[in-house]
C-alpha positions in Angstrom: 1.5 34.0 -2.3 3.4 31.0 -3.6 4.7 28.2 -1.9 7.6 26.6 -3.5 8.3 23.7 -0.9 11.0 24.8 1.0 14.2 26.9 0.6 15.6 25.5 -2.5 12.8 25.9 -4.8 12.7 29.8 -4.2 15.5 30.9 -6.3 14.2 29.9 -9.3 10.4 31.4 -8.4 12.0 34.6 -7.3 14.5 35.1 -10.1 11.4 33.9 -12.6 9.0 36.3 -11.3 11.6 39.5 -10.5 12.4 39.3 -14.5 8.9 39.5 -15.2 8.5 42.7 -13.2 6.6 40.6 -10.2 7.8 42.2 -6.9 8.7 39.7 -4.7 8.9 39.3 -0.4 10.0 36.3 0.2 9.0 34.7 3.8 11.3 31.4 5.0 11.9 29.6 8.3 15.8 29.3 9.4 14.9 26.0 11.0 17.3 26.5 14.3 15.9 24.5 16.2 14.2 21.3 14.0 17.3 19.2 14.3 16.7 19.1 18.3 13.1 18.6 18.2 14.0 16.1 15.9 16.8 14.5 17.9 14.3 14.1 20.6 11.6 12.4 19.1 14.9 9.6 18.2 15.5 8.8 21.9 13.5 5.5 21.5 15.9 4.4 18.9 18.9 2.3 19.7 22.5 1.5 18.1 22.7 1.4 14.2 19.2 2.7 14.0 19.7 5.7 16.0 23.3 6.4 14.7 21.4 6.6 11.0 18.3 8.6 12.0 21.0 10.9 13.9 23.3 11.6 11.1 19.6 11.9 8.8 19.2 15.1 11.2 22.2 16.1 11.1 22.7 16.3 7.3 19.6 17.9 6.9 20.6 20.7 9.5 23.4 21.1 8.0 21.7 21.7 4.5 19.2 23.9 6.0 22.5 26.3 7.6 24.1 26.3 4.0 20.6 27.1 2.1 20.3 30.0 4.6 23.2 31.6 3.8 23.3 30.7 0.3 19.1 32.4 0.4 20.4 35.4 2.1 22.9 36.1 0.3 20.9 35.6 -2.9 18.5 38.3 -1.5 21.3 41.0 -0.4 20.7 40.7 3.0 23.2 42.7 5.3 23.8 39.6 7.4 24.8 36.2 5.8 25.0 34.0 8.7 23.6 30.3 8.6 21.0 30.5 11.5 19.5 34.0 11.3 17.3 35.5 13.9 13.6 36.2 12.9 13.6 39.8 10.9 11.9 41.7 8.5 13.3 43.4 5.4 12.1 44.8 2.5 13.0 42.1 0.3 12.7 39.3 3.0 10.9 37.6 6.0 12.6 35.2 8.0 11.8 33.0 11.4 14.8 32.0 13.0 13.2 28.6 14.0 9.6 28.3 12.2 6.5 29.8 11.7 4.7 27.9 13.9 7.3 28.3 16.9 7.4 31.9 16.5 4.0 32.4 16.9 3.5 30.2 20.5 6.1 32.8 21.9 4.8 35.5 20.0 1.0 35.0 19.8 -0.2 33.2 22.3 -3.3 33.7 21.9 -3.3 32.3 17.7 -1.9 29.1 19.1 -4.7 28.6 21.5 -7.1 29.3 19.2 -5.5 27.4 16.3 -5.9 24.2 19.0 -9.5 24.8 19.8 -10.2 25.4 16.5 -8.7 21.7 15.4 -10.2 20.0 18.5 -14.0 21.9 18.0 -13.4 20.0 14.5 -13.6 23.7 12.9 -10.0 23.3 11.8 -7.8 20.7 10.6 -4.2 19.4 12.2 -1.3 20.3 10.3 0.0 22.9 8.4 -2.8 24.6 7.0 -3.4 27.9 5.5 -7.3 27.7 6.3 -7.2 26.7 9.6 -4.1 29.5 10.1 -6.1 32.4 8.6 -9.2 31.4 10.8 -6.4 31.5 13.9 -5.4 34.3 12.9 -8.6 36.2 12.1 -11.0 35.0 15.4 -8.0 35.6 18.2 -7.6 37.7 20.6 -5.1 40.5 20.6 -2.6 42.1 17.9 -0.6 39.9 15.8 3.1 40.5 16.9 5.4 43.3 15.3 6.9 40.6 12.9 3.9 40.1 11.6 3.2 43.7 11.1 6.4 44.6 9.8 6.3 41.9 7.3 2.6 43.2 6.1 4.3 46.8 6.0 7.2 45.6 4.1 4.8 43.5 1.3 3.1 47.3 0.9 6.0 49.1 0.6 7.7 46.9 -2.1 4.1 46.9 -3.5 4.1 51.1 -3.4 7.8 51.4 -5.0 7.4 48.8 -7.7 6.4 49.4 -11.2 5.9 46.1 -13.3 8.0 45.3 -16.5 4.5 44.5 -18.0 1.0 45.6 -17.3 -1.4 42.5 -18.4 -0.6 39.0 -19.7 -2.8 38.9 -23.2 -4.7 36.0 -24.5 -3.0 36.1 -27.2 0.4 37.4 -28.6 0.1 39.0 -31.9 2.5 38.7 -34.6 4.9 42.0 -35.9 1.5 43.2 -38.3 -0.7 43.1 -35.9 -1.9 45.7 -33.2 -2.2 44.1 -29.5 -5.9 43.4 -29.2 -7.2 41.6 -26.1 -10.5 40.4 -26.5 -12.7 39.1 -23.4 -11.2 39.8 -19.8 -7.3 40.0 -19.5 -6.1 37.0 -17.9 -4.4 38.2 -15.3 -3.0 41.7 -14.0 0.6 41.4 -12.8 1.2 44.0 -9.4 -2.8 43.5 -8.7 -5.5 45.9 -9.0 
């Protein structure tokens, strides 16, 4: 797992990795519904100050709409649209809002242990991937069908792919020499 921070740096990490024979699923939030989570934490604010916090939210939503499209597209998706519902493809994972708000409808029971585990001090505030794996593995019940189909998806991809190249090498040997790897490859691309 990689995270690039955000939409727009997973172009360039997916269209790295996919020339190097990496299979990729990429996994991004639509973000419907942050610009009216965020307009309501603004209703403090008053006259010029609130005009330029609300056109701040507004720009940003409006960035968020065009990088969706623009990310779907990219990634052959059947539907283009600007806000997409939460789906699973082969290629793709999307939340229509976030992460984090699909899984209080969806998993109740992550989101109330995710709280207890931040409150019992066993788990820190925030996005983190700690604290969410610990959610995730203590709770109660089945993670949602998202979840699962996403999971499914990642093996599939995994199952049909064959990587451009096996190992990355220590070393890269010139046109005489035979491709030795001493000591422990580096890394195996398409795991083991």
């Amino acid at each position: 797992m990689i995270d690039v921070n955000g939409k727009e740096g997973i172009f360039l990490c997916h269209a790295i990795l996919t020339a190097l024979g990496v299979p990729c699923h990429v996994v991004f939030d639509g973000d419907n519904g942050v610009a009216e989570r965020k307009l309501a934490s603004i209703q403090g604010k008053v006259g010029d100050e609130r005009a330029r916090a609300e056109k701040k939210i507004r720009e940003a939503a409006d960035k968020s709409a065009r990088l969706n499209g623009q990310l779907l597209n990219y990634l052959d998706a059947t539907t283009k649209v600007p806000w997409p519902a939460s789906v699973s493809q082969l290629a793709y994972t999307v939340f229509e809002d976030n992460l984090e708000e699909y899984l209080k409808g969806a998993w109740p029971t992550w989101t109330a242990r995710l709280q207890e585990l931040i409150a019992t001090g066993d788990g820190f505030p925030g996005k983190n991937a700690a604290t969410y794996r610990e959610a995730a593995r203590s709770t109660e019940g089945n993670p949602p069908a998202l979840l699962i189909a996403l999971l499914a998806n990642v093996q599939e991809l995994l199952r049909n792919s064959q990587p451009a190249v096996q190992y990355f090498l220590p070393l890269q040997p010139g046109p005489e020499q035979a491709a030795v790897a001493e000591g422990p490859l580096l890394s195996q691309v398409g795991g083991a």
